[in-house]
C-alpha positions as CSV (number, residue, x, y, z in Angstrom):
1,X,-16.1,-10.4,2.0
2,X,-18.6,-8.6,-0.2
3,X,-17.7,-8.8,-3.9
4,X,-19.6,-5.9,-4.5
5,X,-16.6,-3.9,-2.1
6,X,-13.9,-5.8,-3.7
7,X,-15.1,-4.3,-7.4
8,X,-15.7,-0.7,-6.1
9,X,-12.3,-0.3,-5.0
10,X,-10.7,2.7,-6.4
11,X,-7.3,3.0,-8.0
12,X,-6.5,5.5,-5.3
13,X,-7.4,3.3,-2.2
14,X,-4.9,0.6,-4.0
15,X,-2.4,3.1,-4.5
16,X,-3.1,4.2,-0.6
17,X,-1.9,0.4,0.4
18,X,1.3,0.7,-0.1
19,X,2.1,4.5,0.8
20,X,1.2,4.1,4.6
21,X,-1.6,6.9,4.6
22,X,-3.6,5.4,6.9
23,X,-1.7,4.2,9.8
24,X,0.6,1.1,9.3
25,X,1.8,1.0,6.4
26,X,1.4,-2.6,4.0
27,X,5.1,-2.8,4.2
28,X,5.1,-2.4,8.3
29,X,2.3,-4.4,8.3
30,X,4.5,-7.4,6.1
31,X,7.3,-7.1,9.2
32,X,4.5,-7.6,11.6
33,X,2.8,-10.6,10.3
34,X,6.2,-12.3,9.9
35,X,7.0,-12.0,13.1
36,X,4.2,-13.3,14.5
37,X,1.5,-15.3,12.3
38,X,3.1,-17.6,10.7
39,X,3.5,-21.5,11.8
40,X,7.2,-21.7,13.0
41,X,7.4,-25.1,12.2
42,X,6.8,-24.7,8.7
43,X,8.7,-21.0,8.2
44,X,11.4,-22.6,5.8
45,X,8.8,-24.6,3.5
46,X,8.8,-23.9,-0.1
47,X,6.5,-24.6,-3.2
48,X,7.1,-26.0,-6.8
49,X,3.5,-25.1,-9.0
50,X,3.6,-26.6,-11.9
51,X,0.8,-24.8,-14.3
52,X,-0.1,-27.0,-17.0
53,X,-1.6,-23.7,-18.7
54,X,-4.3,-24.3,-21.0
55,X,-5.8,-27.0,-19.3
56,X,-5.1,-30.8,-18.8
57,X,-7.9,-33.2,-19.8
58,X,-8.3,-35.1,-16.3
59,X,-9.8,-38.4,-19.1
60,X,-6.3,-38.2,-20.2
61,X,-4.4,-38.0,-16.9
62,X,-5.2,-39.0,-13.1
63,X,-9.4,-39.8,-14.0
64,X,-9.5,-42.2,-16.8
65,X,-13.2,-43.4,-17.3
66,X,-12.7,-46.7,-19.1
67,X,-16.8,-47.5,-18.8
68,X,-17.9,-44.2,-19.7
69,X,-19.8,-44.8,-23.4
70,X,-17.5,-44.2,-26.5
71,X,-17.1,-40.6,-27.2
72,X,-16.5,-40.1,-23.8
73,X,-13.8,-42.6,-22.4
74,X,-10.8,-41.3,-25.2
75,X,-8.5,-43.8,-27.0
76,X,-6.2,-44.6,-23.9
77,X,-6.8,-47.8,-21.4
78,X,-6.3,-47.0,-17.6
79,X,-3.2,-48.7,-16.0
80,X,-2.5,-49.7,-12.7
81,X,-0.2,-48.1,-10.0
82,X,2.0,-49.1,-6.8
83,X,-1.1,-47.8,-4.5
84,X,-3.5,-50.6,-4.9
85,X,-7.1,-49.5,-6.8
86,X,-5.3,-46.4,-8.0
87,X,-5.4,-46.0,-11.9
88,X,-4.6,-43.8,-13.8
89,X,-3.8,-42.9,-17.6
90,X,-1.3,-45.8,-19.4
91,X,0.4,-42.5,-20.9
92,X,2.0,-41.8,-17.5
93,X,4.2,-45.3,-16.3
94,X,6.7,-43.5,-14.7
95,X,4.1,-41.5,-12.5
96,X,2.4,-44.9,-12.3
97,X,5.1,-46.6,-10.0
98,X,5.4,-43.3,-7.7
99,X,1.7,-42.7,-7.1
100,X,2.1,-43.7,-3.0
101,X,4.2,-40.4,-2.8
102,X,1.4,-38.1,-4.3
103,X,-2.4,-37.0,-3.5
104,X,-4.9,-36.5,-6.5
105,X,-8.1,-34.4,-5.9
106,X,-10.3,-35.9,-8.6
107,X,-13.3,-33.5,-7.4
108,X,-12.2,-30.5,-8.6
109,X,-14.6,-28.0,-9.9
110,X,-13.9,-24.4,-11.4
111,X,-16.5,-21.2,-12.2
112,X,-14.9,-20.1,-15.7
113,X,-14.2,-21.6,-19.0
114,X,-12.1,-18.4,-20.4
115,X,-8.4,-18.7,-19.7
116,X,-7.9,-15.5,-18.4
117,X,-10.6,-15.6,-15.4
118,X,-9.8,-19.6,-14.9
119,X,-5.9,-19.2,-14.6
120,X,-6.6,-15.8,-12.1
121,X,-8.8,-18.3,-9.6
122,X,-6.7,-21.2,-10.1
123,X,-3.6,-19.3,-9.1
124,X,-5.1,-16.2,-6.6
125,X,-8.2,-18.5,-5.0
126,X,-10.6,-15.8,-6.0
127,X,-12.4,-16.0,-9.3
128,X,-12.3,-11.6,-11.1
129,X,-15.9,-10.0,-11.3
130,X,-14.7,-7.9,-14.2
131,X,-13.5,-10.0,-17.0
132,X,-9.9,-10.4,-17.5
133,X,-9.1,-8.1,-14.3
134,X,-7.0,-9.7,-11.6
135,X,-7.1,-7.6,-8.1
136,X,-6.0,-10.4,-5.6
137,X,-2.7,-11.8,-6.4
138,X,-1.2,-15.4,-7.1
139,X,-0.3,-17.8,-4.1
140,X,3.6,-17.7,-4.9
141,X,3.1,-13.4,-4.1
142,X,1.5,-13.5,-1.3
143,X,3.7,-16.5,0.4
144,X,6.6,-14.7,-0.7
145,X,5.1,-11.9,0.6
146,X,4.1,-12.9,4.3
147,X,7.0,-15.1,4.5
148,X,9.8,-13.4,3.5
149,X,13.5,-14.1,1.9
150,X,15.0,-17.5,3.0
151,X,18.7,-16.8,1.8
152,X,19.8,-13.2,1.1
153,X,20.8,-13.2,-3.3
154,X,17.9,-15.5,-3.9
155,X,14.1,-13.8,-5.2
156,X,11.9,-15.2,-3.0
157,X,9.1,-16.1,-5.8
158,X,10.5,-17.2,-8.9
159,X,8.4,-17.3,-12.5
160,X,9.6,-20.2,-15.1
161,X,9.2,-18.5,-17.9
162,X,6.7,-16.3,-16.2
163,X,4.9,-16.4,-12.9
164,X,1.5,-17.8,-14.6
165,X,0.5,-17.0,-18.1
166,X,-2.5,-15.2,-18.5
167,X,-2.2,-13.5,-14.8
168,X,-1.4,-10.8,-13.1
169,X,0.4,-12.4,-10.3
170,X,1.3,-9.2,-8.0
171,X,-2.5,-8.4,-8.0
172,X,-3.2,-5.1,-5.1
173,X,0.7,-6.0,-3.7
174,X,1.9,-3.5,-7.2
175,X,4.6,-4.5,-8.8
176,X,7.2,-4.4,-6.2
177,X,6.3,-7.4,-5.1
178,X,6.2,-9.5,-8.3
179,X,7.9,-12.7,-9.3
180,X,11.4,-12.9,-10.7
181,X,11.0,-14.4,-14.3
182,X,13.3,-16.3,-15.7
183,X,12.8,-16.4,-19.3
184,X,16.1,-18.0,-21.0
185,X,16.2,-21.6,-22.5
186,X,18.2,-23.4,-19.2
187,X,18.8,-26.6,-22.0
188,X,21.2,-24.3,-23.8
189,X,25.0,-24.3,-23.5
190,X,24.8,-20.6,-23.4
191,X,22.1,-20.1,-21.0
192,X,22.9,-17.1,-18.6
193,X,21.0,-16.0,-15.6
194,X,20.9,-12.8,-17.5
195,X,17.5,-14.0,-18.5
196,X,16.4,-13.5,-14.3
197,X,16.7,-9.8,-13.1
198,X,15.2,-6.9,-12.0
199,X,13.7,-4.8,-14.9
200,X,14.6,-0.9,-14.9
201,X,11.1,-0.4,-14.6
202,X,10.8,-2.6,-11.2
203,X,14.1,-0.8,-9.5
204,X,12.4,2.3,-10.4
205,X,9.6,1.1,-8.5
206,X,11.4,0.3,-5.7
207,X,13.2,3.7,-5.4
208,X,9.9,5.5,-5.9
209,X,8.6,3.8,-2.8
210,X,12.1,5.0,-0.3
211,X,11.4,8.2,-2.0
212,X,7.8,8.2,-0.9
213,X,8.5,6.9,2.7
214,X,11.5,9.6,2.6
215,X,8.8,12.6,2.1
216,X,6.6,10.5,4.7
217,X,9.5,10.0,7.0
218,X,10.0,13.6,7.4
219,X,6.4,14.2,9.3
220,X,6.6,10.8,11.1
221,X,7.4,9.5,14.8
222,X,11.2,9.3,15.1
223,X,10.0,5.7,16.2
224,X,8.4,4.9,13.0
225,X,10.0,1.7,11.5
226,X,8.6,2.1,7.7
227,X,11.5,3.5,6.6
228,X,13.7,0.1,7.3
229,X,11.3,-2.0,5.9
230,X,11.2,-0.2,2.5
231,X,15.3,-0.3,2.9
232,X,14.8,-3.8,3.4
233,X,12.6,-4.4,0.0
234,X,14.9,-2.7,-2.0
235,X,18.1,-4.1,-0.5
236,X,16.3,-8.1,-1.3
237,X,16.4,-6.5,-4.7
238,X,20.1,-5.4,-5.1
239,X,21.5,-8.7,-3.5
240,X,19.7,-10.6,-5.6
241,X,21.2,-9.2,-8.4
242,X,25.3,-8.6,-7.2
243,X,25.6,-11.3,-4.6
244,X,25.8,-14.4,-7.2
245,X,23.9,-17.1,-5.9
246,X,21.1,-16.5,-7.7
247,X,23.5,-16.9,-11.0
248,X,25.2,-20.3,-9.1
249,X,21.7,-21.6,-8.6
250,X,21.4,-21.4,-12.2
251,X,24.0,-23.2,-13.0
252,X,22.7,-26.3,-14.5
253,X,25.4,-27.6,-15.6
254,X,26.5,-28.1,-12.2
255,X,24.4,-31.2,-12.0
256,X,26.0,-34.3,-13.4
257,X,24.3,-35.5,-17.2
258,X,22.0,-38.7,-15.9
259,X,20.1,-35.9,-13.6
260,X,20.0,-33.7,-16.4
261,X,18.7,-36.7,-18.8
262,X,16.0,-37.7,-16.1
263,X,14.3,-34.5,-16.6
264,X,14.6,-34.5,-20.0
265,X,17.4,-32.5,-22.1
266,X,14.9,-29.7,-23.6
267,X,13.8,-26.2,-22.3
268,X,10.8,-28.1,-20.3
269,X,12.4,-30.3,-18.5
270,X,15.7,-28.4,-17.5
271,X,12.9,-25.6,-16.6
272,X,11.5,-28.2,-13.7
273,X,15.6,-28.8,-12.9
274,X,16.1,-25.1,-12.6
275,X,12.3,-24.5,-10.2
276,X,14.3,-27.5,-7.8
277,X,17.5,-26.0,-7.6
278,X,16.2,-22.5,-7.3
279,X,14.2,-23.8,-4.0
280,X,17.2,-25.8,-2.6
281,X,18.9,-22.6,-3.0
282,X,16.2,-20.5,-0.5
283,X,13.7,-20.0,-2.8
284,X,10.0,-19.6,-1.5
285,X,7.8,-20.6,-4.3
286,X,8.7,-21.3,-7.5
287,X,5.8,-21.6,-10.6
288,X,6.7,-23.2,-13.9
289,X,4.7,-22.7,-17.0
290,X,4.4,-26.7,-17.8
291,X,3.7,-26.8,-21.4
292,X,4.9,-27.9,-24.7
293,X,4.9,-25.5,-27.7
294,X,4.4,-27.0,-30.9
295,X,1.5,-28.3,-33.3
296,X,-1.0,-25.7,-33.9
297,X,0.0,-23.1,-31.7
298,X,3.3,-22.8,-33.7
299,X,7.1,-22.6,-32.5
300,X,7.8,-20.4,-29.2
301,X,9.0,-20.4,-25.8
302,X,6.6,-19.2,-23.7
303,X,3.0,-20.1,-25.0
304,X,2.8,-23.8,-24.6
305,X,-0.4,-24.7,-23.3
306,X,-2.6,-27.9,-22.7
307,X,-5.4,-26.8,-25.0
308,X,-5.9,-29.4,-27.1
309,X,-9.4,-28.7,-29.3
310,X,-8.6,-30.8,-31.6
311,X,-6.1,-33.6,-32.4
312,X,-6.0,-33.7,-28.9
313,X,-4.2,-37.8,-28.5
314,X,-1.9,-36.7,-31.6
315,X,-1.0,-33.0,-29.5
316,X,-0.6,-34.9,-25.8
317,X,2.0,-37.5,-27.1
318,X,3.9,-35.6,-29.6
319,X,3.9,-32.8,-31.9
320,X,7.0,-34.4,-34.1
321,X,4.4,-35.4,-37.0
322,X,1.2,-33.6,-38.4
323,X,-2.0,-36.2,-37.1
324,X,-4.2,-37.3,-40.0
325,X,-7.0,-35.4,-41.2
326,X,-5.0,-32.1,-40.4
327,X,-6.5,-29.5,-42.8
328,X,-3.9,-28.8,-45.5
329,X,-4.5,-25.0,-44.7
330,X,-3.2,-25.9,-41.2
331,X,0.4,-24.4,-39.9
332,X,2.0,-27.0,-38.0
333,X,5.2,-26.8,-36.1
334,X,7.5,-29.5,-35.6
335,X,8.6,-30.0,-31.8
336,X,10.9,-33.1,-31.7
337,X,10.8,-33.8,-28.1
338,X,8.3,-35.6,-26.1
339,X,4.8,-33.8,-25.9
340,X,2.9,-32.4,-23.2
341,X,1.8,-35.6,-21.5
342,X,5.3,-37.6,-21.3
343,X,7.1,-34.8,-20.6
344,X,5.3,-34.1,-17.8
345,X,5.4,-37.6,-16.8
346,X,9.5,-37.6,-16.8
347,X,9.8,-34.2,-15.2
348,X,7.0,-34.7,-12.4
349,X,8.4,-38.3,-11.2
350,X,12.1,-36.9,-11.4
351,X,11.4,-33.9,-9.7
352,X,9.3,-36.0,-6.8
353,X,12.5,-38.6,-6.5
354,X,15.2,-35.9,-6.5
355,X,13.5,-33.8,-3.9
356,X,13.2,-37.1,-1.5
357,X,16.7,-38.1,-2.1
358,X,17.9,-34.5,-1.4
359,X,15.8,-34.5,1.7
360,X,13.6,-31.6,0.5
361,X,10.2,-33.1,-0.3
362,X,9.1,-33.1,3.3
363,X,9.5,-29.4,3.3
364,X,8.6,-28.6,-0.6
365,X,5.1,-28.9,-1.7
366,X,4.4,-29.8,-5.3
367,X,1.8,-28.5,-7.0
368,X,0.5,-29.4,-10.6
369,X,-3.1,-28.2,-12.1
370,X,-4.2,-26.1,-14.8
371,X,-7.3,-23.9,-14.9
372,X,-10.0,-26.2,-15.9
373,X,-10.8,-29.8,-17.2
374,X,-11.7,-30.9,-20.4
375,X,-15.1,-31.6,-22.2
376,X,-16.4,-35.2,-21.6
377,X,-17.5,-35.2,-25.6
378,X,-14.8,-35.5,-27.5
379,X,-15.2,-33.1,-30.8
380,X,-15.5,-33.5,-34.3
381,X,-11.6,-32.5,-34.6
382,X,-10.8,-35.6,-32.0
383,X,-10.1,-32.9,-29.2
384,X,-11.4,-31.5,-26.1
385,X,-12.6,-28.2,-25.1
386,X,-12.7,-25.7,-22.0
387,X,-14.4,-27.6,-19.4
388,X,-14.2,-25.6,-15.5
389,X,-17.3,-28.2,-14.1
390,X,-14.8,-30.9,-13.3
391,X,-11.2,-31.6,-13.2
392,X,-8.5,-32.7,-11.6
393,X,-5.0,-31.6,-9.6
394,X,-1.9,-33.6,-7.8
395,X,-0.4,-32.6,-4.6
396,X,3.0,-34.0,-3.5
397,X,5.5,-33.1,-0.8
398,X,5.0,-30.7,2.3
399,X,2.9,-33.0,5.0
400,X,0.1,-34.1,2.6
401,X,-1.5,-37.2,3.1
402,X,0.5,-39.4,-0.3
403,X,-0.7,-42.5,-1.8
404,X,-4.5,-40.4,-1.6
405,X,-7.3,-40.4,-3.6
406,X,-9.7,-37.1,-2.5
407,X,-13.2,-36.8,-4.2
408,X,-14.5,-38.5,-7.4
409,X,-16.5,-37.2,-10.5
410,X,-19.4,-39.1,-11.8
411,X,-19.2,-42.6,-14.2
412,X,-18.7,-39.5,-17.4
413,X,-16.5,-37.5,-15.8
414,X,-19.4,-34.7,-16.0
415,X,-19.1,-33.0,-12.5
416,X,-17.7,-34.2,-9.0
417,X,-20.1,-36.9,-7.1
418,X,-18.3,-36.1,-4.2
419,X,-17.9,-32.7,-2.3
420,X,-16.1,-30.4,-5.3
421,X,-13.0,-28.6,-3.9
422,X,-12.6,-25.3,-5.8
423,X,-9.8,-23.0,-6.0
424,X,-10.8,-21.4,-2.7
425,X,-10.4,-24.4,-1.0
426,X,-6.8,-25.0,-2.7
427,X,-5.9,-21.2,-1.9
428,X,-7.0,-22.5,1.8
429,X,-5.2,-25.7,1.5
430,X,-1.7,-24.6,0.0
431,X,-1.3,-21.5,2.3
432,X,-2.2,-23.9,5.4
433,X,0.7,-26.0,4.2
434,X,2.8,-23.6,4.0
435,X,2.6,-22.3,7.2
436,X,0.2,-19.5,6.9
437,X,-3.4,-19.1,8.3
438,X,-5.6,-19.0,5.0
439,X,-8.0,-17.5,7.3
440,X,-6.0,-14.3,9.2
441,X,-6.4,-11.1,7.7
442,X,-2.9,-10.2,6.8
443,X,-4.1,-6.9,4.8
444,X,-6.2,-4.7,7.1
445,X,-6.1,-1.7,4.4
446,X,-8.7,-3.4,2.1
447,X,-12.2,-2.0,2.3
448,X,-12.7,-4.3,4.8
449,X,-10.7,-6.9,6.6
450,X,-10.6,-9.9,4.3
451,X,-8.7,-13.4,5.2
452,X,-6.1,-14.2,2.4
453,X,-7.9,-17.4,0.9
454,X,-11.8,-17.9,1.6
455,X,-12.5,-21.7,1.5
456,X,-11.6,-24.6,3.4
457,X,-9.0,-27.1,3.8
458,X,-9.4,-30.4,1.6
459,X,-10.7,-33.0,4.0
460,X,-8.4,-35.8,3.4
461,X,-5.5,-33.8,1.8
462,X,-3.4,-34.1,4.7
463,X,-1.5,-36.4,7.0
């Protein structure tokens, strides 16, 4: 599609996409392409995207360059896994021993070092022309989207604490199609689903839409079938919220303590607990914000991130101490659980064993990236900066092709030696594997008919 059409689009034609102006309206158009266009075999798959926001250094994760020249290689040896010739950062054993269960693309390659445009193309496939503008929306919207509820009281997309920090997941879809956020602490005793519901604002929404296909309805064919789909969006919306099983899926302590443990007892880890029991519950897609707060980027809930410019080995492992050579002008924040790195390494593995033992992991894909790599120099502070020429991402679950290796970047981890998959080829790749053609045009009231993802599927991503 041209860009140029994409940038030109008027506020009013994106209003017009959703008020059925033109013909069939988006909603009508939604109840048609679920009938129909999606892969019946894979209707009842699910996602877990795990955003490691900010950034993961791929040197300090699944691409460790041990002969790349000093400066370059970082402080960490490589170690071995249980898929022979696989290595991968010593920081990770757990990980390590469950490598012949997972797929690594180490050929990654992004368009944008500012977080803002690099998060919207990781998580939407299509990298903004305006700065800081989002227009298409995130994966976990438009699977949601085409593929409807699974079980009537649970959201079909679910945000943990947010559906993707620094996006605007719901893109042209408007809000009524956005995630449900669930931005409690599920580690606490007192941790109520109270923290996951419908905002005035969004019920507003909702009604605004049944009144505007009320007014419509009026004019229309007595056959005209917009009206019961609108019924339909806003009826999701009110059994979510009075039916209770959202609120039971919640219920963490429902799982017995050594689960609970695996995960790790803090907000992070019970966050990754809460994404698998929201999707055994009939979720569709589920995204958690992987990221320890701490360090630098002081105490919070919601802003943990990956981006690690400096004291970057101290930040990755822990932020329970200040690293030396710390500036005494510096405001560090104390975080006494694990950091960034072995966190993720307990909550990935768990989540990967749990799902397999539950049966799920056939029909669940798993997901973990973040919008860029890191610089191959390491800086004068002993960090890493934005990097979006090479990187690196882990699939799991869902049909792919495990115990994988896909692409490779050069001996100093400059740029991808191999063909570089970009975020339009993972749009491509996740929708396929969820059951949708990445290539159908599912929303013919853009300017002009445009496919949902526009790259291609990973050669060698699946089984």
């Amino acid at each position: 599609m041209n860009q140029q059409a994409v940038d030109q689009l008027t506020r009013r034609a994106a209003l017009q996409l959703g008020t059925g102006l033109f013909g069939l309206s988006l909603p009508g158009y939604l109840a048609a392409a679920r009938a129909g266009q999606v892969d019946p075999a894979r209707r009842d798959y699910s996602c877990i995207f795990l955003f490691l926001a900010g950034g993961i250094s791929h040197f300090e994760s699944w691409d460790p360059k041990p002969n790349a020249p000093v400066g370059i290689r970082g402080l960490w040896s490589p170690q071995s896994t249980n898929v022979p010739g696989t290595f991968i950062t010593e920081k990770m054993p757990l990980l390590a021993r469950m490598m012949d269960k997972v797929a690594v693309i180490r050929s990654w390659k992004g368009a944008s070092g500012s977080h803002g445009d690099a998060s919207k193309h990781a998580m939407s496939g299509v990298l903004p022309r305006s700065r800081n503008q989002q227009f298409f929306p995130n994966f976990g919207c438009i699977a949601s989207t085409l593929l409807g509820t699974r079980q009537p009281g649970i959201p079909s997309y679910v945000g943990v604490p947010v559906a993707a920090r620094y996006t605007t997941p719901s893109g042209y879809l408007g809000p009524a199609y956005s995630a449900f956020d669930v931005d409690g602490d599920p580690s606490a005793k007192n941790f109520e689903i109270e923290g996951l519901r419908l905002p005035r604002g969004r019920f507003e929404t909702r009604r605004s839409l049944l009144d505007q296909v009320d007014n419509l309805g009026r004019l229309a064919a007595a056959g005209n079938n917009t009206l019961s789909v609108h019924d339909n969006l806003f009826e999701e919306a009110v059994t979510t919220l009075t039916s209770g099983a959202i609120q039971k899926a919640a219920r963490l302590d429902e799982e017995s303590l050594a689960v609970r443990q695996r995960y790790g007892m803090n907000i992070y880890g019970q966050r990754v607990l809460l994404a698998r029991r929201m999707v055994e519950a009939g979720a569709r897609f589920v995204t958690v914000n992987h990221a320890v707060q701490g360090g630098l980027f002081g105490k919070g809930l919601t802003n943990g991130t990956w981006d690690n410019h400096g004291w970057l080995f101290d930040s990755m492992m822990s932020f329970s101490h200040e690293p030396a050579g710390l500036p005494g002008s510096s405001n560090w924040h104390r975080y006494p659980g694990p950091g960034n790195l072995p966190q993720l390494d307990m909550s990935l593995s768990t989540l990967l064993d749990d799902l397999e033992q539950r049966g799920l992991l056939d029909s669940t894909l798993v997901v973990a990236i973040g919008e860029f790599g890191r610089t191959p120099k390491i800086n004068k502070t002993a960090g890493r900066d934005h990097y979006p020429s090479a990187g690196n991402a882990l699939f799991a679950g869902a049909g792919i092709r495990a115990g994988s290796i896909i692409g490779a970047t050069d001996r100093n981890g400059t740029e991808p030696r191999t063909r570089p998959w970009r975020p339009e080829d993972f749009a491509a790749s996740i929708y396929h594997l969820l059951g949708l053609d990445p290539q159908r045009t599912y929303f013919p009231r853009l300017p002009r008919p445009t496919p949902i993802a526009n790259g291609s599927l990973i050669d060698g991503l699946f089984s």
